[in-house]
CHARMM internal coordinates of N, CA and C (Angstrom, degrees):
IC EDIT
DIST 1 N 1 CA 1.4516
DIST 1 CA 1 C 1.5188
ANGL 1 N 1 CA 1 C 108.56
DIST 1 C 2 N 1.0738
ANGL 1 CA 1 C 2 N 126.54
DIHE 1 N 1 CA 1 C 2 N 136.98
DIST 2 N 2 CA 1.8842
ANGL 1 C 2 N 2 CA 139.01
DIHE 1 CA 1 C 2 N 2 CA 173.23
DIST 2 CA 2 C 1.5397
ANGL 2 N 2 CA 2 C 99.73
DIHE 1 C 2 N 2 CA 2 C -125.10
DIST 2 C 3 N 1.6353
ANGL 2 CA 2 C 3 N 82.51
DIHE 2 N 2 CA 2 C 3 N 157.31
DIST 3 N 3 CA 1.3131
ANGL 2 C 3 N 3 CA 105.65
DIHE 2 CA 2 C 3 N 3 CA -173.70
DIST 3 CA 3 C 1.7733
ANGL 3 N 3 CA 3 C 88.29
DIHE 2 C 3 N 3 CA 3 C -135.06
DIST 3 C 4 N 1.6116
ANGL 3 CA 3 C 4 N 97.88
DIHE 3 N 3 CA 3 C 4 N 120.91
DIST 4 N 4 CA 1.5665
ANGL 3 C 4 N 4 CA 118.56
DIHE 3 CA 3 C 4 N 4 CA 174.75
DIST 4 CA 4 C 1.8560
ANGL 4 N 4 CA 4 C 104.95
DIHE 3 C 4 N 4 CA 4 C -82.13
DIST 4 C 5 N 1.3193
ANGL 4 CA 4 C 5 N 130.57
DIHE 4 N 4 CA 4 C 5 N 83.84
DIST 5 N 5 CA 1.2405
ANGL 4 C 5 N 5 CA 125.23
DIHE 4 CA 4 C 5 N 5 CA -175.17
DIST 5 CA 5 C 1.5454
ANGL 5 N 5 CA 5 C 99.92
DIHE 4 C 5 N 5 CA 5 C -72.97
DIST 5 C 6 N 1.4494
ANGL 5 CA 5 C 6 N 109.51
DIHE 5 N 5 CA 5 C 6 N 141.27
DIST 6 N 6 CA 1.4047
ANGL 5 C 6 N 6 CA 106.23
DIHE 5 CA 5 C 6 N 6 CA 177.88
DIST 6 CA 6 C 1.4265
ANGL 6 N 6 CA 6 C 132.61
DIHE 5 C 6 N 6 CA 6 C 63.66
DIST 6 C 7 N 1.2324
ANGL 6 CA 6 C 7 N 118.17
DIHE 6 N 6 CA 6 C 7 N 35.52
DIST 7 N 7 CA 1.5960
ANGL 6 C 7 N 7 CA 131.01
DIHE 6 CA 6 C 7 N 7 CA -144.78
DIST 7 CA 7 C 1.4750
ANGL 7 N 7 CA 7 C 111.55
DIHE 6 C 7 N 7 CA 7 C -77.91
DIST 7 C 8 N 1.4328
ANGL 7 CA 7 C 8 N 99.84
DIHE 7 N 7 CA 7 C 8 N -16.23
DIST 8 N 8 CA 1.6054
ANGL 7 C 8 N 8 CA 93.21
DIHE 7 CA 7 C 8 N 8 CA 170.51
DIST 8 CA 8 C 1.5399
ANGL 8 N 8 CA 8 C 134.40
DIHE 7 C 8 N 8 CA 8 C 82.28
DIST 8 C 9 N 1.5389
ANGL 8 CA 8 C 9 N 117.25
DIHE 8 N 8 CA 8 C 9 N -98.71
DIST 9 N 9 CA 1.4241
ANGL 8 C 9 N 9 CA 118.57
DIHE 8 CA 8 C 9 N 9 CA 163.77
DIST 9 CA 9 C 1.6735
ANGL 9 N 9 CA 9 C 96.53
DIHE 8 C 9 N 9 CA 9 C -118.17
DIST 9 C 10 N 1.4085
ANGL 9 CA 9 C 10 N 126.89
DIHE 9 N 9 CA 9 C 10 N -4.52
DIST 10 N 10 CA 1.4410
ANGL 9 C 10 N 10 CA 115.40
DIHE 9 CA 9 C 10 N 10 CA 178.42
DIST 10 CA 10 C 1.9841
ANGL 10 N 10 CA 10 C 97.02
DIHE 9 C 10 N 10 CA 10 C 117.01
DIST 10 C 11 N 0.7681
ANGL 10 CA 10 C 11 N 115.85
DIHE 10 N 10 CA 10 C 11 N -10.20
DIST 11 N 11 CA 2.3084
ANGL 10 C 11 N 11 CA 99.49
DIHE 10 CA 10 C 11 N 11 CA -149.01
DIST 11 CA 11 C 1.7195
ANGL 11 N 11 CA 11 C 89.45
DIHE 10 C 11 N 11 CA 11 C -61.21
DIST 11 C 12 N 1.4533
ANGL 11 CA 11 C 12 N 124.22
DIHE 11 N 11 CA 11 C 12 N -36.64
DIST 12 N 12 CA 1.2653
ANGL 11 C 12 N 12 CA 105.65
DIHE 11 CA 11 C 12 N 12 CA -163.97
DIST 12 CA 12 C 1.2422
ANGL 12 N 12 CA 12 C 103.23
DIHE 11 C 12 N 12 CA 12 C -85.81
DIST 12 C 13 N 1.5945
ANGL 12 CA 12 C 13 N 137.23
DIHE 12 N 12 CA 12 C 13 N -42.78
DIST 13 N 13 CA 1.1960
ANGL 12 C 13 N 13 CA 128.70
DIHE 12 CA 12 C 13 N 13 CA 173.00
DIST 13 CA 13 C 1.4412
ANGL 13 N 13 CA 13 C 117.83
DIHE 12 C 13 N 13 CA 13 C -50.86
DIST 13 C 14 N 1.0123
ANGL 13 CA 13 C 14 N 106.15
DIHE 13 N 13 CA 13 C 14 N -16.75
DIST 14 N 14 CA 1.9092
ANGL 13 C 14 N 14 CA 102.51
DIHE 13 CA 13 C 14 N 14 CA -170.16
DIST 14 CA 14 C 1.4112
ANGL 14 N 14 CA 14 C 79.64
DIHE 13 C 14 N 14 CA 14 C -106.12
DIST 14 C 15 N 1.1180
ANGL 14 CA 14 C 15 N 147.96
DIHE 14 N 14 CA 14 C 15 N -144.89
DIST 15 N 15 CA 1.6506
ANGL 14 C 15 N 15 CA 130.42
DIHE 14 CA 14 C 15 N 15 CA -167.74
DIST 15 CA 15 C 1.4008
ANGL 15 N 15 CA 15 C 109.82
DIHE 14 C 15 N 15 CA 15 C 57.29
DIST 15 C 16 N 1.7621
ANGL 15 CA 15 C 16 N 101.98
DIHE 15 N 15 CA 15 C 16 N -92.67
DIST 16 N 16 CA 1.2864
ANGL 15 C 16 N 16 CA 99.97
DIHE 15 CA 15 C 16 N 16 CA 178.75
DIST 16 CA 16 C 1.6564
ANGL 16 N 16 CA 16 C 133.95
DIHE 15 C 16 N 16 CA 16 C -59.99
DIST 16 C 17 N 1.2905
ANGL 16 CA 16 C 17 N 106.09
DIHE 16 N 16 CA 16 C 17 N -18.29
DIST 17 N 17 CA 1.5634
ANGL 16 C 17 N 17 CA 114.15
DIHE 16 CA 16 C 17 N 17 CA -174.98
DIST 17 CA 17 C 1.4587
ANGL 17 N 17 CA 17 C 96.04
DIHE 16 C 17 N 17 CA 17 C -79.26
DIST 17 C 18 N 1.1443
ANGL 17 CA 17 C 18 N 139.19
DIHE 17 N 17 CA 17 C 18 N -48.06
DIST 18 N 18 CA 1.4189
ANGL 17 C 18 N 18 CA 162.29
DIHE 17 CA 17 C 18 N 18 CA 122.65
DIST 18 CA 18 C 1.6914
ANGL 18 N 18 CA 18 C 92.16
DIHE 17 C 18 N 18 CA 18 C 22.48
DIST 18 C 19 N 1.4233
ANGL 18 CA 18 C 19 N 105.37
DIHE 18 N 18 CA 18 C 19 N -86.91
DIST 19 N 19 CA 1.8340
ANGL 18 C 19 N 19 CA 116.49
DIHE 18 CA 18 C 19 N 19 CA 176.49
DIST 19 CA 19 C 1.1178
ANGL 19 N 19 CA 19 C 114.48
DIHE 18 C 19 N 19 CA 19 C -31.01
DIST 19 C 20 N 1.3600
ANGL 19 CA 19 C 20 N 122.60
DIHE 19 N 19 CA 19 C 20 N -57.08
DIST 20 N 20 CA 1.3902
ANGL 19 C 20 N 20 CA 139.83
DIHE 19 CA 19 C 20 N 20 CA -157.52
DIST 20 CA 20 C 1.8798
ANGL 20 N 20 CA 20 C 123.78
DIHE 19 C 20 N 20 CA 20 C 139.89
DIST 20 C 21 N 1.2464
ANGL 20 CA 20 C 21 N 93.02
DIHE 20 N 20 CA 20 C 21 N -19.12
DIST 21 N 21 CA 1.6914
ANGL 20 C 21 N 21 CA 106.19
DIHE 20 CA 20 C 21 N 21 CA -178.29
DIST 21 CA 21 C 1.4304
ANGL 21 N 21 CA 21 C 101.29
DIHE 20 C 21 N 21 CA 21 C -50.50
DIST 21 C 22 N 1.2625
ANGL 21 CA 21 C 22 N 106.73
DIHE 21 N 21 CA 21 C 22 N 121.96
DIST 22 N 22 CA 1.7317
ANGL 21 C 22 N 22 CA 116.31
DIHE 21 CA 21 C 22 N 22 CA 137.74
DIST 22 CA 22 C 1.7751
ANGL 22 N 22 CA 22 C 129.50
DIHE 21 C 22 N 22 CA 22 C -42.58
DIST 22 C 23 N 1.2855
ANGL 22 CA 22 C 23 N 124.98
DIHE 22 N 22 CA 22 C 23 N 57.80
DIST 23 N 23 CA 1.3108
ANGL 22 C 23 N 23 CA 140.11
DIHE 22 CA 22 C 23 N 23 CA 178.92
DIST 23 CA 23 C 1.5418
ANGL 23 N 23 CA 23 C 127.77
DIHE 22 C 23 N 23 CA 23 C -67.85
DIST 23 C 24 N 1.1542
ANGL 23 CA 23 C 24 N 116.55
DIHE 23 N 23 CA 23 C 24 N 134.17
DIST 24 N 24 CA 1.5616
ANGL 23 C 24 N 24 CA 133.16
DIHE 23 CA 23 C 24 N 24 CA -162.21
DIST 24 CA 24 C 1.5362
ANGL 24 N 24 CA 24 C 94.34
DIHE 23 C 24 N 24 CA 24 C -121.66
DIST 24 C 25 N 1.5005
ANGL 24 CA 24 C 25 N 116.98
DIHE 24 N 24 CA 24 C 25 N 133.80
DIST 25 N 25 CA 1.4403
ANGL 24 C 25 N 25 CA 106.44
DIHE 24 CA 24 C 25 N 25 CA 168.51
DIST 25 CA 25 C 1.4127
ANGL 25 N 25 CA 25 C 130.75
DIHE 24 C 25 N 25 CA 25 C -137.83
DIST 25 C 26 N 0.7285
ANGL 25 CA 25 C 26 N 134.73
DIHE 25 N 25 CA 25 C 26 N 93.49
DIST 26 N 26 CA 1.8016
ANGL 25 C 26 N 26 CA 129.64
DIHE 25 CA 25 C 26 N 26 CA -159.73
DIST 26 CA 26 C 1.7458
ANGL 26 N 26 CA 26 C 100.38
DIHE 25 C 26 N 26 CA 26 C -108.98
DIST 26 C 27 N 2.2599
ANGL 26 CA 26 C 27 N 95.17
DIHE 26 N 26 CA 26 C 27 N 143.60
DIST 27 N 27 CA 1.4588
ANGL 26 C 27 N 27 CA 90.20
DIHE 26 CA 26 C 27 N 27 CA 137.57
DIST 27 CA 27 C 1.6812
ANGL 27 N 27 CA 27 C 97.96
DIHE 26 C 27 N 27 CA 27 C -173.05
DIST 27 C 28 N 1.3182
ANGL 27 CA 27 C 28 N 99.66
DIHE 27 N 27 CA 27 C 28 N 167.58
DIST 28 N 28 CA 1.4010
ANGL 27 C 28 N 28 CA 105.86
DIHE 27 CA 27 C 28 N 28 CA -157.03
DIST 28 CA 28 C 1.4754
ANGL 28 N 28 CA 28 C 111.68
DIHE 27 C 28 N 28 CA 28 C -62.92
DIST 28 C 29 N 1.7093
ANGL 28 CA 28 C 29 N 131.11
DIHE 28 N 28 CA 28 C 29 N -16.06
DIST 29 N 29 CA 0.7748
ANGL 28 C 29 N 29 CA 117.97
DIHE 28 CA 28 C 29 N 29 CA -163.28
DIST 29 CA 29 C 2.2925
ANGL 29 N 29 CA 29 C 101.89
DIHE 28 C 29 N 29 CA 29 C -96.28
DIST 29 C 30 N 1.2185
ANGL 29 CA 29 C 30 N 108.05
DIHE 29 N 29 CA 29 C 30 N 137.06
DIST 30 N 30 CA 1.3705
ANGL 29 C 30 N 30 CA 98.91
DIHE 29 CA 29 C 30 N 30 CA 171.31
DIST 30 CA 30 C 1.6710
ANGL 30 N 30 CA 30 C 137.68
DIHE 29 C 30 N 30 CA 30 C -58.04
DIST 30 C 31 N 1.2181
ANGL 30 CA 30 C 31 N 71.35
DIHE 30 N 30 CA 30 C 31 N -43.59
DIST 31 N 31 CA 2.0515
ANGL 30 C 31 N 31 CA 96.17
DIHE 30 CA 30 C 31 N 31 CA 166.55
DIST 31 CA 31 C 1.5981
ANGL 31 N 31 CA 31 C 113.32
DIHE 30 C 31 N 31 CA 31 C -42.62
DIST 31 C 32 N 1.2321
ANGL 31 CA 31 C 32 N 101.04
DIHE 31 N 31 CA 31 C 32 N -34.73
DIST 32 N 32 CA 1.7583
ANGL 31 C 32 N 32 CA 119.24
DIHE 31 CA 31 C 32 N 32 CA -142.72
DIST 32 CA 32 C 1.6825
ANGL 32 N 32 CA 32 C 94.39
DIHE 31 C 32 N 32 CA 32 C -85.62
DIST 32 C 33 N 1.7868
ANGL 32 CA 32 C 33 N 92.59
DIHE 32 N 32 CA 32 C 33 N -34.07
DIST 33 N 33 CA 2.0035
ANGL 32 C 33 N 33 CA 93.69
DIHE 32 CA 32 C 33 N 33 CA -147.38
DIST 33 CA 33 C 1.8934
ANGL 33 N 33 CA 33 C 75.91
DIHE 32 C 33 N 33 CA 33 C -78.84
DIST 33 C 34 N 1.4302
ANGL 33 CA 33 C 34 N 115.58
DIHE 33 N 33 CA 33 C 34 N -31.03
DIST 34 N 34 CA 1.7690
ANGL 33 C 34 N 34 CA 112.64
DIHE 33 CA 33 C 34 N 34 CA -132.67
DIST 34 CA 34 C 2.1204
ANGL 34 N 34 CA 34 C 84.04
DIHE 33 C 34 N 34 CA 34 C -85.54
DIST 34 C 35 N 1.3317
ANGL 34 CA 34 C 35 N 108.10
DIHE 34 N 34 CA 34 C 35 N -15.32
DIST 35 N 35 CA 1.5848
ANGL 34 C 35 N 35 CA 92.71
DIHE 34 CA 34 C 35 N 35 CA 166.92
DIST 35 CA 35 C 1.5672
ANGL 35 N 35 CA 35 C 116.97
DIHE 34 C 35 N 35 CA 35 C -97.70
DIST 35 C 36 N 1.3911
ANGL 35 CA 35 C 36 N 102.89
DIHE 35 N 35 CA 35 C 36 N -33.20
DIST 36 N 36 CA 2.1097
ANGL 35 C 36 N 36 CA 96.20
DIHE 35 CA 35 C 36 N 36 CA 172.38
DIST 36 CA 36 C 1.8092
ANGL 36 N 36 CA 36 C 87.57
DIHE 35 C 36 N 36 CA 36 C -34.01
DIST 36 C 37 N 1.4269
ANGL 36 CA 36 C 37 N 125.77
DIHE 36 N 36 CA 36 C 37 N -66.93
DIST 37 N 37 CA 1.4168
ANGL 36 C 37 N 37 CA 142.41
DIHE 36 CA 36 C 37 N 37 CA -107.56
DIST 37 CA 37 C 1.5263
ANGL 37 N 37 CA 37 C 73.23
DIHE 36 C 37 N 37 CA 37 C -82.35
DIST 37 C 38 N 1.4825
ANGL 37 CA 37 C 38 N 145.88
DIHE 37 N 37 CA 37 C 38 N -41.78
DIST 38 N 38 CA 1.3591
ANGL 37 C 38 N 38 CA 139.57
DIHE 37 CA 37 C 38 N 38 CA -170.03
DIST 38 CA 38 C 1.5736
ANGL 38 N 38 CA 38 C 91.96
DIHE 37 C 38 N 38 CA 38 C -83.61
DIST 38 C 39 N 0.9763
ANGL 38 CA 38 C 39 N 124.14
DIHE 38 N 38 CA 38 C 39 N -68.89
DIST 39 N 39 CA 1.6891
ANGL 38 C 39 N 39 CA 112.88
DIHE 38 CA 38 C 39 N 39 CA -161.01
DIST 39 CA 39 C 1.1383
ANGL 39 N 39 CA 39 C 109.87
DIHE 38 C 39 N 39 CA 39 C -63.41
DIST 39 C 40 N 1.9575
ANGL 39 CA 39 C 40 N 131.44
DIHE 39 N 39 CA 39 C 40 N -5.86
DIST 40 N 40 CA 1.7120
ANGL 39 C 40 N 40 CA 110.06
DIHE 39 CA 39 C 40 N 40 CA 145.02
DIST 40 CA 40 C 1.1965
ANGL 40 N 40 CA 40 C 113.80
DIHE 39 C 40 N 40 CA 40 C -90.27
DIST 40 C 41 N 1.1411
ANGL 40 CA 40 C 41 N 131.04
DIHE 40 N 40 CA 40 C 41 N -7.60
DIST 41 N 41 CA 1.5815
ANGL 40 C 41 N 41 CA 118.68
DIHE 40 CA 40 C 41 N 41 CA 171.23
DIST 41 CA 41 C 1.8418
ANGL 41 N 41 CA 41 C 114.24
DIHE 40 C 41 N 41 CA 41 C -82.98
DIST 41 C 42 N 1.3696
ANGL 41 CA 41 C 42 N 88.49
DIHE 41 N 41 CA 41 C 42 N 8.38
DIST 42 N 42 CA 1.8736
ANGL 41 C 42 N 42 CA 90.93
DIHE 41 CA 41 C 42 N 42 CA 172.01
DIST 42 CA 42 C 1.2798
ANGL 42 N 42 CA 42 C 99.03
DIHE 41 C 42 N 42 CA 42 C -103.65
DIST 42 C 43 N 1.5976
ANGL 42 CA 42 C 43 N 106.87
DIHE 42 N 42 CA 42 C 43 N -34.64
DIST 43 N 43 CA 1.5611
ANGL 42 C 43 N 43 CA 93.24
DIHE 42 CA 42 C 43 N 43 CA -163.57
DIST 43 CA 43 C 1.6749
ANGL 43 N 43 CA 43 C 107.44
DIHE 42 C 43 N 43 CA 43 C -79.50
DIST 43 C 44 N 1.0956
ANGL 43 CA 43 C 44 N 118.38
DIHE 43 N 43 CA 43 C 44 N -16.76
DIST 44 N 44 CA 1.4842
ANGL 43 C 44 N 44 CA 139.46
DIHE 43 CA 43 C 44 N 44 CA -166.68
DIST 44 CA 44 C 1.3340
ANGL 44 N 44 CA 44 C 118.82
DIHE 43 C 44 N 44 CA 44 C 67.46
DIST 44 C 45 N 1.3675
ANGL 44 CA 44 C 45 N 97.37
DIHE 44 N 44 CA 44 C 45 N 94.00
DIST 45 N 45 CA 1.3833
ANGL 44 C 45 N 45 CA 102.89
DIHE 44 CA 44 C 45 N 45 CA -167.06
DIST 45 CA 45 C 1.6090
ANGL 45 N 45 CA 45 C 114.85
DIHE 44 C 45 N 45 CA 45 C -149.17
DIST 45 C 46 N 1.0832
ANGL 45 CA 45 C 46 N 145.66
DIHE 45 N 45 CA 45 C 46 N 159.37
DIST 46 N 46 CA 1.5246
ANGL 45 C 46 N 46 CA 132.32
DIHE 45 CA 45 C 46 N 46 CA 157.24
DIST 46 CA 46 C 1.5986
ANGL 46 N 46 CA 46 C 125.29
DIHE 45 C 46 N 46 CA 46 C -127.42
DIST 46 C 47 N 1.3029
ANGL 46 CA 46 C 47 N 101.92
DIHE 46 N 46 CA 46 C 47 N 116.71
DIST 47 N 47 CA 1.2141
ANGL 46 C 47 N 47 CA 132.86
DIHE 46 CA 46 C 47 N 47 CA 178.24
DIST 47 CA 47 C 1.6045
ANGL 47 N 47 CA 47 C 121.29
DIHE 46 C 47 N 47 CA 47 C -93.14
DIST 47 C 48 N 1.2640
ANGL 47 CA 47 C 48 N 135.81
DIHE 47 N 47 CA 47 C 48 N 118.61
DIST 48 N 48 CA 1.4205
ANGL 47 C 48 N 48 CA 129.86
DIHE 47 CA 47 C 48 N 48 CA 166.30
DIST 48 CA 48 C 1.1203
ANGL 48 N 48 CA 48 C 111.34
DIHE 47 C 48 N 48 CA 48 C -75.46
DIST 48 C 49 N 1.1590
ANGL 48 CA 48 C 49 N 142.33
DIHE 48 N 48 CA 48 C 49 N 88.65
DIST 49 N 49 CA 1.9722
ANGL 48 C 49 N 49 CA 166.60
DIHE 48 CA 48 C 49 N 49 CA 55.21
DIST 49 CA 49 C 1.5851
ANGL 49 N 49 CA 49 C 85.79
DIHE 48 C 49 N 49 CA 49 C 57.96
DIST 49 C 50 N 1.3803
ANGL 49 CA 49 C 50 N 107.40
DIHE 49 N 49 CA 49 C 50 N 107.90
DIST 50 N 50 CA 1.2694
ANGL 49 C 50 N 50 CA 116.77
DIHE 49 CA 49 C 50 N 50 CA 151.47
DIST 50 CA 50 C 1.5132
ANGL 50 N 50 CA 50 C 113.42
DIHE 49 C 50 N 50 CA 50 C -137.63
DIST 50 C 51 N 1.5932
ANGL 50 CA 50 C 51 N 134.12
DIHE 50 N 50 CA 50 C 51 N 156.90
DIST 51 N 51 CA 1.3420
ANGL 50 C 51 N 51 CA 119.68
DIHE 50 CA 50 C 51 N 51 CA -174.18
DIST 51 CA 51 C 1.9043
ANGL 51 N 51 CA 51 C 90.47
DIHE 50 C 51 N 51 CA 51 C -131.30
DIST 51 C 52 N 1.2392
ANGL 51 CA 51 C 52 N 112.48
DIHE 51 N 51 CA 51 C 52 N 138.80
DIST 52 N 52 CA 1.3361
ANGL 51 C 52 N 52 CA 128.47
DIHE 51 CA 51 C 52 N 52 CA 160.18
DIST 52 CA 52 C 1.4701
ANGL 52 N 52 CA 52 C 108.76
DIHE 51 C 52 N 52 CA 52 C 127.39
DIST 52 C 53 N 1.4563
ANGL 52 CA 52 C 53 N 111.98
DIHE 52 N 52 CA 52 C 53 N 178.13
DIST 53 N 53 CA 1.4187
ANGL 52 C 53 N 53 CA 135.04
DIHE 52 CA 52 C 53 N 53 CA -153.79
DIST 53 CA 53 C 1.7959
ANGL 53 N 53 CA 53 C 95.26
DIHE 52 C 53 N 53 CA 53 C -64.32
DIST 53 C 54 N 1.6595
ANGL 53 CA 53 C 54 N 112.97
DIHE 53 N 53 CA 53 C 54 N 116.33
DIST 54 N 54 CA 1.1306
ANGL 53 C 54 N 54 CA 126.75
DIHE 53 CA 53 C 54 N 54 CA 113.62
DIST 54 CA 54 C 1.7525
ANGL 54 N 54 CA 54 C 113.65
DIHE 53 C 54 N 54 CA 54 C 34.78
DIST 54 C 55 N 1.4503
ANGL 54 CA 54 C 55 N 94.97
DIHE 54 N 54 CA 54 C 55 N -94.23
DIST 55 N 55 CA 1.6269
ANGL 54 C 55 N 55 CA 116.96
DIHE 54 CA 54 C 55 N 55 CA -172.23
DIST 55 CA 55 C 1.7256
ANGL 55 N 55 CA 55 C 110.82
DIHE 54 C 55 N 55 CA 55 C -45.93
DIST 55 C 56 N 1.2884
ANGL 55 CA 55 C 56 N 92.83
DIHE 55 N 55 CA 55 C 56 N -18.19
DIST 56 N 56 CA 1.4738
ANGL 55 C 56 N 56 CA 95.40
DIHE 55 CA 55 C 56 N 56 CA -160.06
DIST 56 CA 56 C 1.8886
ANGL 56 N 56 CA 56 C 110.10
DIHE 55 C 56 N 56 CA 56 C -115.04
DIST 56 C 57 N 1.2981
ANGL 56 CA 56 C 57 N 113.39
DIHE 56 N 56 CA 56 C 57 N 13.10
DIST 57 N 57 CA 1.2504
ANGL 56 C 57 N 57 CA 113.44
DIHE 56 CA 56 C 57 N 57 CA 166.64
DIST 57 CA 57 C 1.7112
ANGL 57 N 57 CA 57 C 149.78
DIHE 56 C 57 N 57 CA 57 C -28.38
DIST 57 C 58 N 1.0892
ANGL 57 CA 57 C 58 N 136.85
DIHE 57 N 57 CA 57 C 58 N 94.52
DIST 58 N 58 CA 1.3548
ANGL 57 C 58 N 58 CA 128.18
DIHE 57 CA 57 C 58 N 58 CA -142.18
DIST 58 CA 58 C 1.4853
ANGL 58 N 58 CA 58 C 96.72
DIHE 57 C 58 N 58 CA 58 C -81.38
DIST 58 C 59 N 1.6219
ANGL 58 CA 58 C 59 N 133.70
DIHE 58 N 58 CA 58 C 59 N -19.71
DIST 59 N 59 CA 1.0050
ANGL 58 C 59 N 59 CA 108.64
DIHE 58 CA 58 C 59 N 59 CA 169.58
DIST 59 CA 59 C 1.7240
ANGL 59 N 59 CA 59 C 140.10
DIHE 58 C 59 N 59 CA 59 C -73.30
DIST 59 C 60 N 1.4971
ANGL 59 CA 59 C 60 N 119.56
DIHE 59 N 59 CA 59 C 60 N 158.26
DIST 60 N 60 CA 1.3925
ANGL 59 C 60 N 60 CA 134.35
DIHE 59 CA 59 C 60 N 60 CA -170.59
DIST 60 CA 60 C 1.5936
ANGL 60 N 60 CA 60 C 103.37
DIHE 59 C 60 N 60 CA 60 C -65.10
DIST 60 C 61 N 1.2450
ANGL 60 CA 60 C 61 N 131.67
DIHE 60 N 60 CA 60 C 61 N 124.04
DIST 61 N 61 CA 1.6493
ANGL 60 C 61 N 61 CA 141.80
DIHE 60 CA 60 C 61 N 61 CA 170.60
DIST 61 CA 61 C 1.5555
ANGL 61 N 61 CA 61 C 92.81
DIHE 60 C 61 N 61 CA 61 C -39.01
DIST 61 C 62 N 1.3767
ANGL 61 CA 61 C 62 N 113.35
DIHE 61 N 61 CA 61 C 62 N 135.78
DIST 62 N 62 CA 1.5216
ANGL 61 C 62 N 62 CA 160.45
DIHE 61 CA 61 C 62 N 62 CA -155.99
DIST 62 CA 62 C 1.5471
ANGL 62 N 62 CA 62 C 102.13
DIHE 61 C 62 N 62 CA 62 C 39.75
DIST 62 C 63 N 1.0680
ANGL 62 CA 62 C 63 N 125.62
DIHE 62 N 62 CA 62 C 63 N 72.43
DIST 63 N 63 CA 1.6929
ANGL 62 C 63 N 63 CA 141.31
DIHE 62 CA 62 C 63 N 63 CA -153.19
DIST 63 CA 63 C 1.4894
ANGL 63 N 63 CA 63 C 90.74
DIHE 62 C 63 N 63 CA 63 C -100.15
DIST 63 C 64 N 1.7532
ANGL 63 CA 63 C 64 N 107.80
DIHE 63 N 63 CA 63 C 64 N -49.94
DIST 64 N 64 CA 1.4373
ANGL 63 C 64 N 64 CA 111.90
DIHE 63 CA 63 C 64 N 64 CA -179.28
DIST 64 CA 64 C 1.7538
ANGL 64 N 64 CA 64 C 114.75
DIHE 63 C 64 N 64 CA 64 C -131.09
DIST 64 C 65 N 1.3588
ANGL 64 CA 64 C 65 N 94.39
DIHE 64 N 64 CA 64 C 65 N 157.21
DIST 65 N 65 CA 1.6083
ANGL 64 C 65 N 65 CA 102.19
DIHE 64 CA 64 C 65 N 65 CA -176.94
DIST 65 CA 65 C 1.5067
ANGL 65 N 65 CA 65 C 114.95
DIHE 64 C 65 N 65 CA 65 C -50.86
DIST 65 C 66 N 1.6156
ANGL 65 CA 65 C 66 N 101.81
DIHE 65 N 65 CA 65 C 66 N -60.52
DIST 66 N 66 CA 1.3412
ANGL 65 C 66 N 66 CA 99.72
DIHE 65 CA 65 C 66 N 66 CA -168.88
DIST 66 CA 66 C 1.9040
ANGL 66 N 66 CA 66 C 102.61
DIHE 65 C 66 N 66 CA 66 C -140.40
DIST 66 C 67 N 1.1152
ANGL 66 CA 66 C 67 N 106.99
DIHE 66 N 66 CA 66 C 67 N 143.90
DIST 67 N 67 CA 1.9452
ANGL 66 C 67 N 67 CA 100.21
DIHE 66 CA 66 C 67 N 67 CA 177.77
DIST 67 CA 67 C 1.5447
ANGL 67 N 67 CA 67 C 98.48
DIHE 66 C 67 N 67 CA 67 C -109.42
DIST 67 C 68 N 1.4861
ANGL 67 CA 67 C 68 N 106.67
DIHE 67 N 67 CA 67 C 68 N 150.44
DIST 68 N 68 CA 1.2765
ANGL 67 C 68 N 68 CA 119.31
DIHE 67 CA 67 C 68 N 68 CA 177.19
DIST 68 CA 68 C 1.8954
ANGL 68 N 68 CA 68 C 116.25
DIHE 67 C 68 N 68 CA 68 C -124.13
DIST 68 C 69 N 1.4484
ANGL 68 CA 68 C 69 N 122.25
DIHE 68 N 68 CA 68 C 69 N 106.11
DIST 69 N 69 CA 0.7712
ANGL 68 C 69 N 69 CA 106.13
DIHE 68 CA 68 C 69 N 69 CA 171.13
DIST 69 CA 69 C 1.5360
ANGL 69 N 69 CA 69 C 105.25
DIHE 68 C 69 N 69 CA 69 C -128.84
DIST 69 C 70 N 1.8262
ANGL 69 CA 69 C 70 N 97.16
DIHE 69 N 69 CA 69 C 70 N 137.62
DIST 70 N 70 CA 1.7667
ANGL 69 C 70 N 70 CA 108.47
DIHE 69 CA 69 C 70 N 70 CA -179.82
DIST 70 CA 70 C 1.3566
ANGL 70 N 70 CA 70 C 109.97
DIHE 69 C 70 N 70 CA 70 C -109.78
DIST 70 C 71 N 1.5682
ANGL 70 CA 70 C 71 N 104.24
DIHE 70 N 70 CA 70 C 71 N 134.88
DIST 71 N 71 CA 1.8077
ANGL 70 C 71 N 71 CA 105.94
DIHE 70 CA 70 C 71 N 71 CA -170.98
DIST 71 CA 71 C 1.9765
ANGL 71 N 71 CA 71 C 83.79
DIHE 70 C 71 N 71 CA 71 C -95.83
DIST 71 C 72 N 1.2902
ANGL 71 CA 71 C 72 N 123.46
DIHE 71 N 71 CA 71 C 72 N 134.04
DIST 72 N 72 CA 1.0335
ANGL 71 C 72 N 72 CA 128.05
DIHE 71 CA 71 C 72 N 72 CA 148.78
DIST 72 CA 72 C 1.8394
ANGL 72 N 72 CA 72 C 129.20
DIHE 71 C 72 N 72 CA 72 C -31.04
END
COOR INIT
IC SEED 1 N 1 CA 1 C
IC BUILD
């Protein structure tokens, strides 16, 4: 399982969901989650789309394998 920190418009979360990965995706901005959420439903794919702060994660410590976050 991964966790896409900061996911942006989606390319790496959908990528990996793409592979086969079980993918989680958050980021604070709303704009950000509500286009990933169209460009995997083009690519056909499913992603868990979440929007907000990081700090505040509802999942349990080692929730996911590995987190990916890319600074532009």
């Amino acid at each position: 399982r991964v966790l896409d920190a900061g996911c942006g418009t989606g390319q790496w979360a959908i990528a990996l969901a793409g592979r086969g990965f079980a993918v989680a995706a958050t980021d604070i901005a709303p704009a950000m989650v509500a286009r990933a959420e169209a460009h995997a439903a083009a690519a056909g794919v499913s992603v868990d789309w979440r929007n907000g702060d990081l700090a505040a994660l509802p999942d349990a410590d080692g929730a996911f394998d590995a987190v990916l976050s890319r600074v532009a």
